[in-house]
Each structure stands twice: as C-alpha cells, then as structure tokens.
C-alpha positions in Angstrom: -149.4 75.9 -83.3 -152.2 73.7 -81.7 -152.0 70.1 -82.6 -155.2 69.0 -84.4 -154.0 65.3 -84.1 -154.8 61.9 -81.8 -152.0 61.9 -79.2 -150.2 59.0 -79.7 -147.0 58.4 -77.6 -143.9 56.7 -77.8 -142.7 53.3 -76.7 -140.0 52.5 -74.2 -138.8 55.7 -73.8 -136.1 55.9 -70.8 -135.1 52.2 -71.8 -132.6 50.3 -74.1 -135.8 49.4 -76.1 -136.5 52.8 -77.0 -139.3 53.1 -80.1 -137.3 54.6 -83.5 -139.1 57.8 -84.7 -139.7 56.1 -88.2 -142.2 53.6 -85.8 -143.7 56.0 -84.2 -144.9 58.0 -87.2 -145.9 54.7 -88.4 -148.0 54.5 -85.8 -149.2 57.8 -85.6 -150.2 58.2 -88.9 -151.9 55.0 -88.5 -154.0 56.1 -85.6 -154.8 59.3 -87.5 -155.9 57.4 -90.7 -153.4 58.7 -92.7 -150.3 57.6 -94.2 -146.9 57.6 -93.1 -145.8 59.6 -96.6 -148.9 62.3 -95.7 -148.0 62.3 -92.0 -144.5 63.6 -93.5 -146.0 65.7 -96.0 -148.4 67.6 -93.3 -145.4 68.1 -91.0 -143.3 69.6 -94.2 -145.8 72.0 -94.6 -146.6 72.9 -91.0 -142.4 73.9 -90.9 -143.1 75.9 -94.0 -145.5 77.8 -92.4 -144.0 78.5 -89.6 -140.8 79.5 -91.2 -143.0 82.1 -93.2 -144.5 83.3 -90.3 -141.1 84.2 -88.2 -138.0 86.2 -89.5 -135.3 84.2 -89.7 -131.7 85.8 -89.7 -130.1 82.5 -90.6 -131.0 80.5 -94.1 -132.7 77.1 -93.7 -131.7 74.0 -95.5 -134.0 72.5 -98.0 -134.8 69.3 -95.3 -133.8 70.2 -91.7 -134.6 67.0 -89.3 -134.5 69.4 -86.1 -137.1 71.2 -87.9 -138.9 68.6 -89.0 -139.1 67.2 -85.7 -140.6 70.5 -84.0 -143.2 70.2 -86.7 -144.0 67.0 -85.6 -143.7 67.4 -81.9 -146.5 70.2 -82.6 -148.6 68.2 -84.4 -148.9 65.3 -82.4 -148.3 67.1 -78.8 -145.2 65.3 -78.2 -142.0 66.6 -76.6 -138.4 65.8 -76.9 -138.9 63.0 -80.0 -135.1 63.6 -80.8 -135.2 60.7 -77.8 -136.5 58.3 -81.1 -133.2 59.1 -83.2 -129.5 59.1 -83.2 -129.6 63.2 -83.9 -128.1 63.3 -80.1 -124.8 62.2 -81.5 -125.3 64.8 -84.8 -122.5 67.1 -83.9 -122.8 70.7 -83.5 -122.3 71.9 -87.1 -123.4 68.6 -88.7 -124.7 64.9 -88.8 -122.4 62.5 -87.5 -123.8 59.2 -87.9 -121.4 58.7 -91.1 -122.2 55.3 -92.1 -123.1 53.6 -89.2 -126.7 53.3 -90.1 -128.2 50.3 -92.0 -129.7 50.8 -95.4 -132.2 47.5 -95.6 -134.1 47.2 -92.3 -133.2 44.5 -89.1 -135.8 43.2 -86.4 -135.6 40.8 -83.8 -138.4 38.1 -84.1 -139.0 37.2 -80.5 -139.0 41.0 -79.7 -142.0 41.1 -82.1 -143.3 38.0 -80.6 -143.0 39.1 -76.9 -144.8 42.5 -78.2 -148.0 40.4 -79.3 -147.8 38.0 -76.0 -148.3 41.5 -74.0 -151.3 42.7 -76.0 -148.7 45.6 -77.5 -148.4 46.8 -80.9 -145.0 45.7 -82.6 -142.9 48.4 -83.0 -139.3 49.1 -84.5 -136.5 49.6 -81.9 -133.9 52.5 -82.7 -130.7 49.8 -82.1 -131.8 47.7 -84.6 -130.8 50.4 -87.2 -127.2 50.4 -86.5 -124.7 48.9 -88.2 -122.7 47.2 -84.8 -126.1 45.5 -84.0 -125.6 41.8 -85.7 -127.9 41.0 -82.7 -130.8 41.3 -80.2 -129.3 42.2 -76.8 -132.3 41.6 -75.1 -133.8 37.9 -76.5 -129.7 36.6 -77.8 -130.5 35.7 -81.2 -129.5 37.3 -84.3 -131.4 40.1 -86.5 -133.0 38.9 -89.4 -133.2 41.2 -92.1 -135.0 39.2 -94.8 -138.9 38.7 -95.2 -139.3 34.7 -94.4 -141.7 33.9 -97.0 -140.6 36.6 -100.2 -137.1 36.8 -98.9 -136.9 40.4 -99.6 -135.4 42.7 -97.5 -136.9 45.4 -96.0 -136.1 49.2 -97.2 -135.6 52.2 -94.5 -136.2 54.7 -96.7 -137.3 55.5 -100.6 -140.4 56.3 -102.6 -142.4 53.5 -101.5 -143.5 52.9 -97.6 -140.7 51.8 -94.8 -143.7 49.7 -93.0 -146.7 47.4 -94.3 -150.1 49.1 -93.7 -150.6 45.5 -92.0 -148.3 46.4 -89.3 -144.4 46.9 -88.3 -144.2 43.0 -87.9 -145.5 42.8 -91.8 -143.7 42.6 -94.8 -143.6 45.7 -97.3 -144.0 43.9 -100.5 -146.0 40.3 -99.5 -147.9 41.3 -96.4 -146.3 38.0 -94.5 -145.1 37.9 -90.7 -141.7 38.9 -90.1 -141.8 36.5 -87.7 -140.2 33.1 -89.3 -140.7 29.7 -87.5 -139.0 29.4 -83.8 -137.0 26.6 -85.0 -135.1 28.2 -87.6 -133.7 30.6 -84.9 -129.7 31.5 -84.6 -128.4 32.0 -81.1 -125.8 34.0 -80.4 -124.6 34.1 -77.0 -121.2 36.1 -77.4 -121.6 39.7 -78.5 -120.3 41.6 -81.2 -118.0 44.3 -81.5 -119.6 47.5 -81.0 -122.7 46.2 -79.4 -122.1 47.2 -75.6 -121.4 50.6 -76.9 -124.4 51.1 -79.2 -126.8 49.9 -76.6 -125.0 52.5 -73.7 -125.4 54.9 -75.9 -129.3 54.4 -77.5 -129.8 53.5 -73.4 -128.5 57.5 -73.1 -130.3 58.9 -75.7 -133.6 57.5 -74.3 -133.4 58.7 -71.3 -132.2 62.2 -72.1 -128.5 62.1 -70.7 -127.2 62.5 -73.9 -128.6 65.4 -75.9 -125.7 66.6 -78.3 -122.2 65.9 -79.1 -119.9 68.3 -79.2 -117.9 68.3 -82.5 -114.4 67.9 -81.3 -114.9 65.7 -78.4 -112.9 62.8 -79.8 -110.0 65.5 -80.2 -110.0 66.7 -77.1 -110.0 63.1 -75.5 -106.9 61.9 -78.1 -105.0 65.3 -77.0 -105.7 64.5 -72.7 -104.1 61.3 -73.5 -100.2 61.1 -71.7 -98.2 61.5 -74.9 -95.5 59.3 -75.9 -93.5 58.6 -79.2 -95.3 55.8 -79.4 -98.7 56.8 -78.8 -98.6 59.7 -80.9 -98.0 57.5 -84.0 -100.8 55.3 -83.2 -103.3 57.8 -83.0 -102.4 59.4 -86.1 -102.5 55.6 -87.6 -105.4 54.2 -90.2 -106.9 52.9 -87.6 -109.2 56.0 -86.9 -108.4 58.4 -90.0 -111.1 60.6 -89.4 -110.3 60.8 -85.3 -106.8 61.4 -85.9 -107.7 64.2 -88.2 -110.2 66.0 -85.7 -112.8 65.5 -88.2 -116.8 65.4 -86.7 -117.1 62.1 -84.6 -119.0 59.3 -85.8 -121.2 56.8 -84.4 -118.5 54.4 -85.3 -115.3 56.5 -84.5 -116.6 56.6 -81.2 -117.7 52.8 -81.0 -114.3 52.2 -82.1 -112.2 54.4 -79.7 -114.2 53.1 -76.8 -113.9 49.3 -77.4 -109.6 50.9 -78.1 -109.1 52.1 -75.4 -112.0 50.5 -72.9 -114.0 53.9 -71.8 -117.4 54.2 -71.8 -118.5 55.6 -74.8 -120.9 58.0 -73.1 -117.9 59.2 -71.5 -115.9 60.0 -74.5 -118.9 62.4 -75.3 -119.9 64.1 -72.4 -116.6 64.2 -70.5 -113.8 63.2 -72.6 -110.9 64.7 -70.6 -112.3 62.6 -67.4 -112.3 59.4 -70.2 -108.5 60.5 -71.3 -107.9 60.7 -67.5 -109.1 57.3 -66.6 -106.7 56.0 -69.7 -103.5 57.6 -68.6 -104.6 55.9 -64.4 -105.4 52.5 -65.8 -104.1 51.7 -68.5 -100.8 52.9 -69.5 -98.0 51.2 -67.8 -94.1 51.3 -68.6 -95.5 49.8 -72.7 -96.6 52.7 -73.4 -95.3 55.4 -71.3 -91.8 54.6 -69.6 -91.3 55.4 -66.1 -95.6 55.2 -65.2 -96.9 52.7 -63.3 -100.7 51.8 -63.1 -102.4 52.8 -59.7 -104.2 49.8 -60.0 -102.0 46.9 -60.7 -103.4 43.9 -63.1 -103.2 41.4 -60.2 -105.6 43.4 -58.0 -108.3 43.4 -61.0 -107.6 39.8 -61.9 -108.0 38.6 -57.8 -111.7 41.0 -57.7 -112.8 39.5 -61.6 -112.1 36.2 -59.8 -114.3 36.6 -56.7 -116.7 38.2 -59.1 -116.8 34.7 -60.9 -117.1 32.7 -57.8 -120.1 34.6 -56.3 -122.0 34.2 -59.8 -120.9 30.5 -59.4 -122.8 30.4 -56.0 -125.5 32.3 -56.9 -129.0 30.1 -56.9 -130.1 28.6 -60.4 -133.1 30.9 -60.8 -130.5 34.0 -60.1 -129.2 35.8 -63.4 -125.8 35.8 -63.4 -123.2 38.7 -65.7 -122.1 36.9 -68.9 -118.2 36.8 -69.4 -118.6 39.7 -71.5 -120.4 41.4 -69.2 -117.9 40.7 -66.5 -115.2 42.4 -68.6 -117.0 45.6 -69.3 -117.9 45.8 -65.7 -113.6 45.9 -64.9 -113.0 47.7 -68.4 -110.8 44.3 -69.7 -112.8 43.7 -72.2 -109.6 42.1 -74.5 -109.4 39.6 -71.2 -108.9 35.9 -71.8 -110.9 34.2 -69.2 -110.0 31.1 -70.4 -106.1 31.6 -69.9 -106.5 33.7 -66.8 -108.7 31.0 -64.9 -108.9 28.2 -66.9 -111.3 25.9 -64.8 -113.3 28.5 -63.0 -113.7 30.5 -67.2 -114.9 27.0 -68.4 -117.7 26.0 -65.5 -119.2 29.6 -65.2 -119.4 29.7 -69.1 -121.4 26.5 -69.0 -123.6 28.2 -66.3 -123.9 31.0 -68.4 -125.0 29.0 -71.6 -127.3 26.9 -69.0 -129.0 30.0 -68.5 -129.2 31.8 -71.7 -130.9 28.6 -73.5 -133.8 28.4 -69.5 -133.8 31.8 -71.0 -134.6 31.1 -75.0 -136.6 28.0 -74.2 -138.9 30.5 -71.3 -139.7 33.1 -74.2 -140.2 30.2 -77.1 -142.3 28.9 -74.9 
C-alpha cells in the first residue's frame, strides 16, 4: 500500500532522546490535518484491509501493535517505528513491559525549553514513560508530571486526546505551558535506581541493537550463574518472583537483575550467558562460592577507580568530568562507597562535580 500521507519523520532516532511513537503520531496527524484519534482510526482500517486482502493461516488478535505499526509505517512512509516503543523488550510470545510503564504522563521542562531555543517542535521522549525515570538524564532535574497552572495531570491514554491540539508542551485540559517557572525547579544530581539501565536500554532500542527479547533470557542467565547452596536460595527468593519462576522478563525484572548483580542490562538480553559469565569472573569470591577466587581482585579496581578520580580532578574547569555514579557503572561497583573508600579525594571531586552540574543548570536557564 502506497502512503497517501505528508512524510513526517521522527526525532532523535539513534540517540537516548529518541521521540515516543505516541509523539510522533501527534505530530503526524498534526501535519496531515487530522487528529491523533483519526490518524489511529485510518491506520485500524488500513490493517483491516490488508488482513482481508492476504490469507492468514494464524488468527489475529482484536488490537495487534506490530500490526498496527506496519499500518502506520505504510501510511506515513516510515520504516522501523518499533525504534519509538518499548515493543523491543515485548518477548517472543507476549508483552513484557508488566508494569513498568507510567499511567499519567512525565516531561522534562528544560527539555521542552531547549526544544523551542532550537526552533524545534517539542516532542515527548520514550524514557519519560517509564516507571524508573524520577528524572531527566540529560538537563538533572526532576519530571514533573502535573500541569503548572490546573495542576492536573496529564493522561497517556483514554477516550479523550494524550496531547493538546496547542502542542506536546500544552496542557490537555487548560491549554497552559507545561513549562512552570525556572525558579520552582528541583535538582537532582544523584540518580535513581533503575535509571542507568532504562536509558542503556531506550539508547539500544533507538539505535536498532536491540530488536526483540527472547522470552527466557533471564532464565538462562540465573541458570549460567556458578551454583551454590547459597545462591540457589536467593534466586528463588521474593526478590524477583517472576525471574525465579522463568516467567516472561519484564522491563523491571531486568532493571532489577542488572542493578543485582551489576551487568549491563543489554547484556542480560542479547547475551545472557556472556552476562552470567562476567558474574561468576568478577564477582563471586569465597561469600558466595567457596574455594573461587575473583581474577580481578578488589584492590586492583579500587587503585584504577582512584586514578580515575585524580585525572577528572585534573581535568580543566571547562572539561566534563564522569559523576560518581558514572564512575561506578563504568567499573560495575555501583553499591561502592566513595566516601569510605577515599574519603578526601570522594568529598573534593563531588564538590567538582556539583560545581559543574549547577555551570551546567545555570548555562541552559540561561
């Protein structure tokens, strides 16, 4: 099927900041004069058709997104939209995003800001809409999810529109700017559990490393894992019910068995023996499994973490430096405790790091 629709494409594809698909229907319906609900509505009906047209051996459910999106893709000449979504982690007999996803809408204001500074239209990011986001990776402050003026919040989904006609950055019910006044910001400099993860994995989405999860990947990586006693009862504990039971993995199983046991999350997806492999080198000493020592002892990460901390000490003002956070993901110690471990050098780079993220708030306020 030729598409009979302006070609509209979407934002920050390949990048953390990748556009959600919601947003970009939003904007292709808008650049199409019609409505987000008849954008849906044509699409809908072009799967019909096409459904009609082919014999299919297998029986279609009533709303298929997969479907839905080849509909779309045809109508507006786009390829590979699944980019715009979280169906990448859907695993292979069913969706996996469990309860991970909001149910009222979040933005970032200075993202919205920044868009309108570069003459671009505000548009909704995908890691806004999960549930681990409490902030904006990218600007350090945290999500609001209430209009400023009405104080409503902002539905994702329902009978009425997701977005104002006004625009993404408008409210659904008043019309107002969902942008509130600079000074009634909240920074956040420390991130929140979950985050690092969400944003590697939206960051693989985007740029088409990650295209589907297989269904017992999380199995497979709790089963490569050096068995002892010990470990066997804590992977069947509460902690992760639905992992322990090979059940389909979740957006937040696999958050949570990442920031566990300090593998990239990615990893646990696409290669999960490699990730239980990395576990049972690194990170299992005599604790967990007697008689194995680590390859890598704690003293040699703790001496490069060190020098690590030192360069970024001696790095020019105007050079970006790793927050401590950062520093931890990049040796996989995220649990570390700088300030115990290197208690005068923790406390002078995290000044230098707050030195720089407020240059960094007061350059984009400005």
């Amino acid at each position: 099927m030729s598409t009979f629709f302006l070609k509209v494409l979407p934002i920050g594809i390949a990048t953390d900041e990748v556009e959600s698909l919601l947003s970009f229907l939003f904007r292709l319906a808008s650049a199409n004069g019609v409505t987000l609900i008849q954008l849906v509505e044509l699409a809908r009906r072009a799967r019909l058709h096409s459904a009609t047209g082919e014999h299919c051996s297998k029986p279609q459910r009533a709303f298929d997104l997969r479907a839905q999106l080849s509909a779309v893709e045809a109508l507006s000449g786009n390829k590979d939209l699944a980019r715009l979504t979280y169906l990448p982690l859907s695993a292979d007999n069913g969706a996996a995003t469990g309860r991970s996803l909001r149910d009222i809408r979040a933005w970032c204001e200075q993202c919205f800001v920044e868009d309108h500074r570069v003459g671009r239209q505000p548009f909704d990011r995908l890691i806004w809409s999960a549930r681990f986001m409490m902030r904006c990776p990218f600007h350090k402050v945290l999500l609001r999810t209430t209009c400023p003026i009405c104080m409503d919040p902002q539905p994702v989904r329902g009978k009425r529109n997701v977005f104002s006609t006004h625009g993404v950055d408008r409210c659904v019910y008043c019309a107002s700017s969902l942008v509130g006044p600079t000074r009634l910001l909240r920074p956040e400099f420390r991130p929140f559990f979950g985050e690092i993860e969400v944003q590697e994995l939206v960051g693989a989405i985007s740029t088409g490393d990650l295209t589907s999860t297989g269904a017992r990947c999380l199995a497979t990586f709790y089963q490569s894992l050096d068995g002892s006693s010990r470990l066997r009862e804590e992977m069947e504990s509460d902690l992760l019910p639905d992992v322990a039971h090979s059940c389909l993995p979740t957006i937040a199983n696999v958050v949570a068995t990442a920031c566990k046991y300090q593998v990239s999350a990615v990893s646990l997806i696409l290669t999960p023996e490699l990730a239980a492999e990395q576990v049972n080198r690194f990170f299992f000493d005599s604790h967990f499994v007697p008689g194995r020592a680590r390859i890598k002892s704690e003293a040699l990460l703790l001496q490069s973490i060190r020098t690590t901390l030192e360069a970024g000490m001696h790095s020019p003002p105007e050079h970006p430096i790793p927050t401590l956070a950062q520093v931890g993901a990049l040796f996989a110690m995220r649990n570390l405790n700088f300030v115990s471990s290197f208690p005068v050098l923790a406390e002078k780079y995290l000044e230098r790091t707050r030195w720089q993220a407020a240059r960094v708030l007061d350059c984009g306020l400005g």
